[in-house]
C-alpha positions in Angstrom: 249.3 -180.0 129.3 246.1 -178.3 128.2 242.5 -180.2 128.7 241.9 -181.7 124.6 238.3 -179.5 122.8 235.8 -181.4 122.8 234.5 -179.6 120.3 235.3 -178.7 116.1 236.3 -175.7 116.2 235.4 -175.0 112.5 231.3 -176.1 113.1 231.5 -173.9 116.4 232.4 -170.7 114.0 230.0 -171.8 111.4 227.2 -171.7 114.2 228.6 -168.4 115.7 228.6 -167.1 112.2 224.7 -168.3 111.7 223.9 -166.6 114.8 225.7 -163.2 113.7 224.5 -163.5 110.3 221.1 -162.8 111.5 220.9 -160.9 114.9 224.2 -159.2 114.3 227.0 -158.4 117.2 225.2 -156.3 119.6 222.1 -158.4 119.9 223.3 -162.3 119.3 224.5 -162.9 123.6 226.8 -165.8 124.6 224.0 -167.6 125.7 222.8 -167.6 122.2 226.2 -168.5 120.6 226.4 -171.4 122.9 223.0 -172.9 122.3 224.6 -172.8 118.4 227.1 -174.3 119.0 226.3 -177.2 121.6 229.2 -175.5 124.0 229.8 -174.5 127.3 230.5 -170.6 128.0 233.9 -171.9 129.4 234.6 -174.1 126.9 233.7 -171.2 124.1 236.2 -168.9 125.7 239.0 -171.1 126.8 238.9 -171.2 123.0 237.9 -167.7 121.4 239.0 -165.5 124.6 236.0 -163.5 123.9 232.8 -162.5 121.9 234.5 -160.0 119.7 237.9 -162.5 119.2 234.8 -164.9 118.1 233.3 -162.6 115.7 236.0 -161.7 114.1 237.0 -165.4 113.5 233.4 -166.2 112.2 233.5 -163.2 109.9 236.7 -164.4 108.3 235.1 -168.0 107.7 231.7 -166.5 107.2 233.1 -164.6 104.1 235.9 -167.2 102.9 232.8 -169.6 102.8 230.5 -167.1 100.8 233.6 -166.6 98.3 234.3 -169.8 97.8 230.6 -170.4 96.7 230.5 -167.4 94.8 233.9 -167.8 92.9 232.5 -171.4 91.9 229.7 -170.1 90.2 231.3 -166.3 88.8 234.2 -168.6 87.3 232.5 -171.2 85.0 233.8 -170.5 81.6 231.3 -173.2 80.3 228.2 -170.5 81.1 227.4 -167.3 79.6 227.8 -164.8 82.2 224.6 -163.7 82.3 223.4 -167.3 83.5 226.2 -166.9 86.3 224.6 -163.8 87.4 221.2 -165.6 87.6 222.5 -168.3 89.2 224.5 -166.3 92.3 220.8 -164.6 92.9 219.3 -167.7 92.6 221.8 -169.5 95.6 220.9 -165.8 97.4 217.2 -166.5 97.1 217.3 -170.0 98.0 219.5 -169.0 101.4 216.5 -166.5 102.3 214.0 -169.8 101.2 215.7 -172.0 103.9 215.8 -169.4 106.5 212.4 -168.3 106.1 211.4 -171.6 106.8 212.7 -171.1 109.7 210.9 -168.4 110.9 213.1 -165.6 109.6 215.5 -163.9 106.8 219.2 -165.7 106.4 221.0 -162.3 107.2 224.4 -161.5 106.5 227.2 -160.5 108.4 229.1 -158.7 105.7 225.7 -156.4 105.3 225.2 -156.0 109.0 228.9 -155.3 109.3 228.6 -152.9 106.5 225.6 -151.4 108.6 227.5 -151.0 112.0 230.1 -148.6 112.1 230.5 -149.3 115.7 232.0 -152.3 114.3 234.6 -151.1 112.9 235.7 -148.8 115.6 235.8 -151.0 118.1 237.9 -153.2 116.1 240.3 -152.1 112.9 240.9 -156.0 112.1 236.7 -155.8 111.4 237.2 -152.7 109.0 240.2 -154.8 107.2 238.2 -157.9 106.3 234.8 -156.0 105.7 237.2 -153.6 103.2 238.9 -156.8 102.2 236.1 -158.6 101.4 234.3 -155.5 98.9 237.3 -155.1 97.0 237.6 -158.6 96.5 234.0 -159.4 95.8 233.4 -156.4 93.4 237.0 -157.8 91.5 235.5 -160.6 91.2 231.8 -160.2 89.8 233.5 -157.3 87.4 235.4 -160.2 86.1 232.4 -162.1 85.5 231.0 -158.8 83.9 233.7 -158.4 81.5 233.5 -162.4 80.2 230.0 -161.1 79.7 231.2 -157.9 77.5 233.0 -160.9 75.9 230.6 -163.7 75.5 228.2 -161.1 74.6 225.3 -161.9 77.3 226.3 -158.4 79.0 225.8 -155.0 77.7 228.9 -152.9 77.4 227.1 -149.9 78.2 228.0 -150.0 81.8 231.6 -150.7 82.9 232.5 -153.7 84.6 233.2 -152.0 88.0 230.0 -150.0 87.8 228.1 -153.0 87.1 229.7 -155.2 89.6 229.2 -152.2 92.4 225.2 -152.6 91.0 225.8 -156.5 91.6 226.8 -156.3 94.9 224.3 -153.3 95.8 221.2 -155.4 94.3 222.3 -158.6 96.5 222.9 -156.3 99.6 219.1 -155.1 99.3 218.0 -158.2 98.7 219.2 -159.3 102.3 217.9 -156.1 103.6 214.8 -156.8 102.3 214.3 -160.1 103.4 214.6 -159.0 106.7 210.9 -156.8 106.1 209.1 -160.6 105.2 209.6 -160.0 102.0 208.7 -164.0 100.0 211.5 -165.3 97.6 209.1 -164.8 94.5 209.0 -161.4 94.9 213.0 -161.4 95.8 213.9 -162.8 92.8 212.4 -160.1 90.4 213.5 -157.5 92.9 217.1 -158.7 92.0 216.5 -159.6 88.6 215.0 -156.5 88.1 217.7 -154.4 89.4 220.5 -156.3 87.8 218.4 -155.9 84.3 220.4 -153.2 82.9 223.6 -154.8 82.8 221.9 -157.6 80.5 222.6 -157.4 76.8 
């Protein structure tokens, strides 16, 4: 019979994942990860197998956590869909806010995925969820865009797959961005800026 965790397996990926998130695969170590985590190497592998087993788990609850947050606010009939859209740049904003009190940007592993083809050649299940997860994410903001063609907050000038592509391009930069030292102020009408075509 095998020796009980000691450990919640669910807070150890949401530490792997803040580790990833903002030094990406190839420069967060194992000593890193288990400093997150409050784990011992042994105990991190007897669990995970290996770094890139680890990753890929923390990438799947990385993004499932993101969507969730992101459906929550993209869904809420009772807003006009131009507020939603403010709103998802204002929970991106506030992410770089927190981080940056910590001495640097938030990061995100979807983006430093996105940026790391080696990623995806070393492992195909890393190409599925980063694939997965685009698809998914632009579905849902061009649903959001098209309650806004509805609602009338949105312009209809621009499709809602165009627009939500420009959605998830703006936010993308924004995270790129914050990694240059780049304050929230000036984020925020980075973003808002960018996204201002699609408003009505």
């Amino acid at each position: 019979m095998g020796r009980p965790r000691t450990f919640d397996e669910t807070a150890v990926l949401d530490a792997a994942a803040g580790q990833f998130r903002i030094h990406g695969f190839a420069d967060t170590s194992t000593e890193r990860l288990c400093e997150a985590a409050g784990v011992r190497r042994s105990s991190l592998y007897n669990t995970f197998v290996s770094k890139d087993e680890l990753f890929v788990r923390a990438l799947e609850r990385y993004i499932e956590t993101v969507r969730m947050r992101q459906t929550e606010i993209l869904t809420d009939t009772g807003t006009l869909a131009v507020d939603r859209l403010r709103t998802l740049i204002d929970v991106v904003i506030a992410d770089e806010e927190a981080a940056a009190r910590d001495g640097h940007a938030a990061g995100c592993m979807v983006v430093h995925g996105l940026m790391s083809p080696d990623l995806r050649d070393r492992d195909e299940r890393v190409a599925h969820i980063l694939d997965r997860d685009v698809r998914d994410r632009t579905a849902l903001v061009a649903d959001a865009l098209r309650a806004g063609h509805a609602d009338g907050s949105i312009t209809t000038a621009i499709d809602a797959e165009t627009g939500a592509m420009l959605v998830n391009t703006v936010i993308s930069g924004i995270r790129v961005t914050a990694q240059t030292g780049v304050g929230a102020a000036q984020l925020r009408r980075i973003a808002l800026a960018g996204m201002h075509a699609l408003f009505a």
